[in-house]
C-alpha positions as CSV (number, residue, x, y, z in Angstrom):
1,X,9.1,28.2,31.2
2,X,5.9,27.3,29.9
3,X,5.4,25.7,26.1
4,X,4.1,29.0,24.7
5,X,7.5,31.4,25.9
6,X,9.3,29.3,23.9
7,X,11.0,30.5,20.0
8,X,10.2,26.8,19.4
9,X,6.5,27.1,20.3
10,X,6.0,30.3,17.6
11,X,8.0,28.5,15.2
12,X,5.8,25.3,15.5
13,X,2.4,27.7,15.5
14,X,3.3,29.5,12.8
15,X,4.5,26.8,10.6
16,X,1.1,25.0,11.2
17,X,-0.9,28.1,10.3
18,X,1.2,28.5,7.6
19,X,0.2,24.8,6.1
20,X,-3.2,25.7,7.1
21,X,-3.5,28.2,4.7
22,X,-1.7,26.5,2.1
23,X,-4.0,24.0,2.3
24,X,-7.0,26.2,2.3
25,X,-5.9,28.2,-0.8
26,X,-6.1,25.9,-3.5
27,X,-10.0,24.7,-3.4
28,X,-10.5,28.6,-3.2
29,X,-8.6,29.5,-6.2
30,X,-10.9,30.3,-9.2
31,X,-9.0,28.9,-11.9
32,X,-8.2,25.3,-10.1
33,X,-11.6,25.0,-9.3
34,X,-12.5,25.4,-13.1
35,X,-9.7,23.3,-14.2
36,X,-11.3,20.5,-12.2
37,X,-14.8,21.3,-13.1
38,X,-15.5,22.8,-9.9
39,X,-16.7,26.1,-8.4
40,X,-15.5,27.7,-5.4
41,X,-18.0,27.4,-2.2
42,X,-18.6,30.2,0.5
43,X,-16.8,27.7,2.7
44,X,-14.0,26.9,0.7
45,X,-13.7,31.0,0.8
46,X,-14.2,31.7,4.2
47,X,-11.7,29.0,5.2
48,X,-9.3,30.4,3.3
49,X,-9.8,34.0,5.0
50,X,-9.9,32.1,8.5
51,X,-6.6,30.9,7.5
52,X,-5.2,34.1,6.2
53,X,-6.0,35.3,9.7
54,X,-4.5,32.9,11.4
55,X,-1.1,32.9,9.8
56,X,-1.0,36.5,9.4
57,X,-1.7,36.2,13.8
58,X,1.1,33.4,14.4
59,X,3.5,35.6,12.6
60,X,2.7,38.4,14.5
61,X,2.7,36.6,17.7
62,X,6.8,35.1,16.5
63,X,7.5,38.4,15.3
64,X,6.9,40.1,18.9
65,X,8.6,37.0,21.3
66,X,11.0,38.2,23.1
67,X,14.1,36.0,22.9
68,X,14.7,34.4,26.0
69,X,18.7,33.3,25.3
70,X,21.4,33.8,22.7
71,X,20.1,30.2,21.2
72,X,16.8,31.7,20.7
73,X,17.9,34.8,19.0
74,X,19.7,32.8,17.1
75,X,16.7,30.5,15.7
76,X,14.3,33.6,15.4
77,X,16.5,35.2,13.3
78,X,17.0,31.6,11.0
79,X,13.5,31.2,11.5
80,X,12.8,34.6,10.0
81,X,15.1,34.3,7.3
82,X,13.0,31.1,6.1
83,X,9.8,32.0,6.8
84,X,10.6,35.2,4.1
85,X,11.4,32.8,1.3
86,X,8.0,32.2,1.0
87,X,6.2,35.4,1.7
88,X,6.5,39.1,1.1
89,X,9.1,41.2,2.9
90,X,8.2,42.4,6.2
91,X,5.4,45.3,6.0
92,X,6.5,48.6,8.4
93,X,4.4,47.1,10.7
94,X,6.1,44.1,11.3
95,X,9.5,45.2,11.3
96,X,8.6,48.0,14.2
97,X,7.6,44.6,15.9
98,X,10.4,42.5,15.1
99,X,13.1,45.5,16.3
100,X,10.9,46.4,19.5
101,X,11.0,42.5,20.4
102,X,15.5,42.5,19.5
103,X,15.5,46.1,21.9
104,X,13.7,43.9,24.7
105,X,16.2,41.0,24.5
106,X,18.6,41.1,27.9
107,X,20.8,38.0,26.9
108,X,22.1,35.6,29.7
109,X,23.8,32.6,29.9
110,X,22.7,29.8,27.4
């Protein structure tokens, strides 16, 4: 099995996409900026849209892996429940993606 059909592989993407756009939120936020006498750049702007993207595509990608094992249902479905904590609910979207991926799952021996 290669690194990227792994749960822990779109775990690990997503989380670094994730600190990617935390990172890139806070020099593009208007009222930070001014509280440190700043203003917010085209760049600090467009990063924080690349970002966006990029999360919004890592979750997408761990939303639609098919579990390969019992074990990795089992850490999609804790992975899931974090990764909520700190965003919105999933969209109708998402959740069509999330089922379609649990329908696929054929589990084996762990």
């Amino acid at each position: 099995m290669k690194p990227k059909e792994t749960i822990y592989y779109r775990i690990a993407a997503h989380a670094v996409a994730y600190a990617r756009l935390e990172a890139a939120c806070d020099p593009a936020d208007e009222m930070s900026a001014k509280e440190r006498g700043q203003k917010v750049t085209p760049e600090a702007l467009a990063e924080r849209d690349a970002a966006d993207s990029g999360e919004i595509a890592a979750f997408e990608e761990f939303l639609a892996y098919v579990p390969a094992s019992r074990l990795c249902l089992i850490r999609k479905v804790e992975y899931l429940q974090y990764a909520l904590r700190g965003r919105d609910t999933l969209d109708r979207d998402e959740l069509g993606t999330f089922l379609h991926s649990l329908r696929q799952f054929r589990p084996h021996e762990d």
